[in-house]
N, C-alpha and C positions, 0 to 999 in steps of 0.2 A: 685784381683784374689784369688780365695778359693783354698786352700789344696786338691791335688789329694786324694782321698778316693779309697780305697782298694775294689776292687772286693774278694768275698771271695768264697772259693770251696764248688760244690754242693756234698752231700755224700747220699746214702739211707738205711733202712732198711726196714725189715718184722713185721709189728708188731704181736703179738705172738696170739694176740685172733682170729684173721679173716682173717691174714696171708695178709693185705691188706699194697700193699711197700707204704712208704713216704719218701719223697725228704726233706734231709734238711741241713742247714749249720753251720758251727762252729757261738757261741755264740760270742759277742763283749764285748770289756770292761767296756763298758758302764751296759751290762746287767749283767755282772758277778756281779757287784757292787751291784746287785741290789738283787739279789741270796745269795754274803756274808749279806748283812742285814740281809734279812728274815733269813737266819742261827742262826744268833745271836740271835734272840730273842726267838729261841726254842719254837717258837707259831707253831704248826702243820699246823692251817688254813694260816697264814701267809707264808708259804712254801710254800705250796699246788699254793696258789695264784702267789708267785713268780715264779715255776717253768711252770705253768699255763700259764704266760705271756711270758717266753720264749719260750714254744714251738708255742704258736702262732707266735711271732715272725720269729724265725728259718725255721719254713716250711712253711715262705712263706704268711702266711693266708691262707693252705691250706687245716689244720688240726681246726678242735674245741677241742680244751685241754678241754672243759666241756664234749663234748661227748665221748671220749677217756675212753676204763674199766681203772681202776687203774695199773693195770698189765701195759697196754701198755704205761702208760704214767710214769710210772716206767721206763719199759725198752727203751723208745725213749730217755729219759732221759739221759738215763745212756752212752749212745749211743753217745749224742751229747757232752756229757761231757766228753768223753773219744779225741775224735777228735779236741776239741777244747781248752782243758788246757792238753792233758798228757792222759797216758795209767793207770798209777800210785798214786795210793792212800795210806795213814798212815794211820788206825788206832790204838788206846792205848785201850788197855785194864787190867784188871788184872790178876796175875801169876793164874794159874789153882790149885798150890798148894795154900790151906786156910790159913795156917801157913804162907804163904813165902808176904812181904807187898809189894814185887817190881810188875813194871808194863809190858808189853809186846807189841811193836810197831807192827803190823804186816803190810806188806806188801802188797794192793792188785793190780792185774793185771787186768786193769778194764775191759782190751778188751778181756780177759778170759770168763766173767760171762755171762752165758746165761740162761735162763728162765730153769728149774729144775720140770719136771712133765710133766704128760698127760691130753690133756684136756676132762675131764669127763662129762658123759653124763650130759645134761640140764635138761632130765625129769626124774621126780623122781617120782615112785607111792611108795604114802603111806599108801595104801589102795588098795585092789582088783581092784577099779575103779574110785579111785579118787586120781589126781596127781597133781603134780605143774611144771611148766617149769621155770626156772632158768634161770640167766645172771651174765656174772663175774661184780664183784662189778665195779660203776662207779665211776671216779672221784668225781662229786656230789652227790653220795651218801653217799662215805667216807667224805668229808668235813661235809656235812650236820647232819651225825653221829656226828664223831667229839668224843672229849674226855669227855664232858660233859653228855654225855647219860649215866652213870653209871659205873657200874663195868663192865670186860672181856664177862662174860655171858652176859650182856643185849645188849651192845654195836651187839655182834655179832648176836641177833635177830634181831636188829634197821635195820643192814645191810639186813639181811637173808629179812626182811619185805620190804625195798627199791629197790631190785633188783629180786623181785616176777615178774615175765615177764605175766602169766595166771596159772590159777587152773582150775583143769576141775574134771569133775565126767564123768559119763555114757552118759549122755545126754547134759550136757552144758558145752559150756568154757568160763570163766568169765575173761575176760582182766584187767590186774592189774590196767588201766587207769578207768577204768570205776569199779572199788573197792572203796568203803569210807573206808578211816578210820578206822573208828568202826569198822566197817567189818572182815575189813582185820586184827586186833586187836584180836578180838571174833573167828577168826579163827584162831591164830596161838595160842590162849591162852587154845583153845580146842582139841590141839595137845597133843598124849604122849609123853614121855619122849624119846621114840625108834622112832616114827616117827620124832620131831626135828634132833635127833642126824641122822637120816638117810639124812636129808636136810644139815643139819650141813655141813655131810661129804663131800658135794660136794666142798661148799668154801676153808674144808681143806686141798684138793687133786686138787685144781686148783696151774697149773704151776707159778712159783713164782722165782724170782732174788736169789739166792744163790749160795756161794763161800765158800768152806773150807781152810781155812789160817791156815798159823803155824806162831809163829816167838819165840824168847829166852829170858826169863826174864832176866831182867838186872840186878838182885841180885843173886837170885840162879842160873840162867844160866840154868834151865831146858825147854823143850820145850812146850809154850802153841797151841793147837788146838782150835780154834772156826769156828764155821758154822755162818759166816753172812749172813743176809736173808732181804729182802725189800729197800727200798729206803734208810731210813737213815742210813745205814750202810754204804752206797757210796756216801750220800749226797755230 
């Protein structure tokens, strides 16, 4: 005869891009384990993939963690991990004074933190009559980015160029599936400077996981303040 197994509680939320609810349940121990790995190894794709595997698992198989924007599967995340080890999180950081070499535990309160921002318009004209329509970044396209594609700037073109949804002029709209490449390449290379940063802006006013913390260096005993922002900071 086999060991009773636990039924476990269903809980939901909103996910923030499409405002669309999912059902899901605290994580097991078996998958925590599998969460601290990927941790350790501080490999970005390796995270990606483990957290990946848990929210399929968790809802169900009801949810695709691939088609998920990053935003939401951030904040599902953050969600299910709050319910299922604690509300409560440590992070160490360093004193805010330069001079001072001690460090500062802060405290965060997970079931505090909510998505920070407005979700900004999709279409962007960068031209009298030619525009582009935009999507918050996806899961796969941030992994597929990835830390290998360069520096901060190019990284964040890789992205901008992955989550091109259509571009349009006067007369046509040319669907980012039916773009090569090259294309799509030759047109962002033939952007100015004012029209990127006006596309820029949309990625860097889309709503995002942050929490202002304080806690007290443990040398000098003054107060540090940091603004955690994204996943790993609540990993």
């Amino acid at each position: 005869m086999g060991l009773p197994i636990q039924s476990t509680p269903t809980y939901s939320c909103v996910l923030p891009s499409n405002g669309t609810e999912v059902k899901f349940r605290p994580f097991l121990v078996k998958e925590q384990k599998i969460l601290t790995i990927a941790k350790e190894t501080e490999d970005q794709n390796q995270i990606i993939n483990a957290i990946k595997e848990l929210i399929d698992a968790v809802t169900f198989g009801k949810v695709d963690a691939n088609k998920l924007a990053m935003a939401d599967l951030e904040y599902l995340f953050l969600k299910v991990r709050c319910i299922s080890v604690g509300e409560t999180s440590k992070v160490t950081t360093s004193c805010s004074d330069t001079e001072c070499k001690g460090s500062v535990t802060l405290t965060v309160n997970l079931d505090e933190i909510e998505m920070v921002g407005e979700n900004p318009e999709s279409t962007i004209m960068i031209s009298e009559d030619v525009g582009v329509i935009l999507s918050w970044p996806s899961v796969m396209s941030v992994k597929k980015v990835g830390p290998s594609k360069g520096n901060d700037e190019e990284m964040a073109i890789e992205i901008m160029k992955q989550n091109i949804v259509s571009i349009f002029d006067a007369e046509t709209v040319y669907e980012a599936n039916e773009i090569s490449s090259t294309d799509l390449d030759e047109f962002v290379d033939n952007l100015t400077f004012q029209q990127l940063a006006k596309i820029g802006e949309y990625f860097d006013t889309l709503p995002k996981l942050s929490k202002v913390v304080e806690g007290q260096c443990n040398i000098c005993k003054s107060t540090t303040k940091r603004t955690l922002e994204g996943l790993n900071s609540f990993f």
